[in-house]
VMD Tcl script that draws the C-alpha trace (Angstrom):
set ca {
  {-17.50 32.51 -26.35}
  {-15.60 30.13 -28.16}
  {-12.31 30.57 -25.88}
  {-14.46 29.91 -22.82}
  {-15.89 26.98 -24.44}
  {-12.09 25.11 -25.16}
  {-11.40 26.87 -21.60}
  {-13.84 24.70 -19.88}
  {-13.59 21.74 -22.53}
  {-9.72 21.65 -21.20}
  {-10.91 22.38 -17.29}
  {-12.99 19.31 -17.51}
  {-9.74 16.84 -19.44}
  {-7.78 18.20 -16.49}
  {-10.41 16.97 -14.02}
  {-11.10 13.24 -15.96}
  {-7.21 13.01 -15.55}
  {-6.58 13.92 -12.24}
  {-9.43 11.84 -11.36}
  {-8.07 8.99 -13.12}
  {-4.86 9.43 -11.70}
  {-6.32 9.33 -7.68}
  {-7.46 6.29 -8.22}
  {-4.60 4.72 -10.75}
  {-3.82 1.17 -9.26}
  {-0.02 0.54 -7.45}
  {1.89 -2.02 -6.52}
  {2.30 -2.46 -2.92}
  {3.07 -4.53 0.11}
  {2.35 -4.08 3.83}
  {4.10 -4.62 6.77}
  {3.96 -3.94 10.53}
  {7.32 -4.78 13.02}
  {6.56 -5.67 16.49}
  {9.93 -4.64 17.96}
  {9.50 -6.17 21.54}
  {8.53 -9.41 19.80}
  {11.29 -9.35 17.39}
  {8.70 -10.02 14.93}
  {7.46 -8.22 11.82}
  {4.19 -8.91 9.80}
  {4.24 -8.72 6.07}
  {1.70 -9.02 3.04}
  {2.65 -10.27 -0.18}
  {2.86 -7.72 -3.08}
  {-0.90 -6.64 -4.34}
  {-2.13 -4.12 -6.88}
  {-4.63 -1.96 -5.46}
  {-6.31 1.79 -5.78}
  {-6.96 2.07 -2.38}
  {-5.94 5.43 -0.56}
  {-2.71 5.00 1.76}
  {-4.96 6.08 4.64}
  {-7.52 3.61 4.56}
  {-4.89 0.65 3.54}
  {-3.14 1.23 6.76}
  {-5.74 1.13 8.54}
  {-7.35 -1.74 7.03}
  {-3.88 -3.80 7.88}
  {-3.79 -2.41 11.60}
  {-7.46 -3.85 11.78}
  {-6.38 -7.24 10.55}
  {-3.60 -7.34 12.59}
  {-5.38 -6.22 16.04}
  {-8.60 -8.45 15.63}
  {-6.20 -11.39 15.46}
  {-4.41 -10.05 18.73}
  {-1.23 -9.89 16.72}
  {0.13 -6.97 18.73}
  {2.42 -4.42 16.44}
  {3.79 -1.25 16.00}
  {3.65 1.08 13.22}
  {2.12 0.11 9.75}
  {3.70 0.61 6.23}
  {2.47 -0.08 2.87}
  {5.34 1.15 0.62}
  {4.80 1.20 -3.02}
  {7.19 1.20 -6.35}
  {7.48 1.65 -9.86}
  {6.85 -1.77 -10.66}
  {5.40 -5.00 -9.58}
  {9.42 -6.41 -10.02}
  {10.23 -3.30 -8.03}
  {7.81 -3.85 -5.08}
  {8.62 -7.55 -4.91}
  {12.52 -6.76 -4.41}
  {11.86 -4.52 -1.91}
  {9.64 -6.91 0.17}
  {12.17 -9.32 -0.25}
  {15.00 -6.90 1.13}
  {12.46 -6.27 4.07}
  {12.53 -10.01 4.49}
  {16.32 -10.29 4.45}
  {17.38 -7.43 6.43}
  {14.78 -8.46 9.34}
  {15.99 -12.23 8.90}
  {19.48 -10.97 9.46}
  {18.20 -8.84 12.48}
  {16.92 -11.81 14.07}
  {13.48 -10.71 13.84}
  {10.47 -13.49 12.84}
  {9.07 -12.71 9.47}
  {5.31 -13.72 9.48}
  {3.62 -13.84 6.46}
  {0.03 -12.45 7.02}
  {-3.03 -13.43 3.40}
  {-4.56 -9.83 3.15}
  {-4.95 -7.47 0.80}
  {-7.42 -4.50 0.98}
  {-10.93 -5.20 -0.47}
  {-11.67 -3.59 -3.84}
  {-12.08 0.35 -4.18}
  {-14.79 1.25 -6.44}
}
mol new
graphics top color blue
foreach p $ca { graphics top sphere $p radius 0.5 }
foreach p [lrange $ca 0 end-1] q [lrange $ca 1 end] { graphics top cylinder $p $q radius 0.2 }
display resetview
């Protein structure tokens, strides 16, 4: 009985961690190229918890209400908030260098409970 009992007792620290761990908070930024525009939306680096999924999405929205017409959506993340903000800023550069028009878009997704 005892064995069972630290069995489950260690089931359920599993759990609280993997639980904790889905929802950890990560640095990210989003962006969306519109290729036949030479264009390509971008967010500014945020911390958030909010599934990949519904992050995209939530962009794509944004993007579309405000007839900003795009391609593809992105939210990569990194290690750090130093590491997110260099790679933003190599998204900005390469694009810059393509030609492309980097347009800063203010959103971030809303608060995951």
């Amino acid at each position: 009985m005892k064995f069972l009992l630290q069995l489950v007792g260690a089931g359920l620290i599993v759990n609280a961690a993997t639980v904790q761990f889905a929802t950890a908070a990560e640095w990210r930024f989003c962006i969306a190229p519109a290729n036949q525009e030479h264009r390509i939306y971008m967010t500014a680096p945020f911390l958030t918890a909010t599934p990949m999924e519904m992050m995209e999405s939530g962009f794509h929205q944004v993007l579309d209400r405000s007839g900003r017409r795009h391609d593809s959506v992105q939210c990569p993340t990194g290690a750090t908030e130093q590491a997110v903000r260099a790679m933003r800023q190599h998204a900005d550069d390469f694009n810059r260098q393509m030609g492309n028009d980097v347009v800063p878009v203010d959103w971030k997704p809303a608060p995951t409970r």
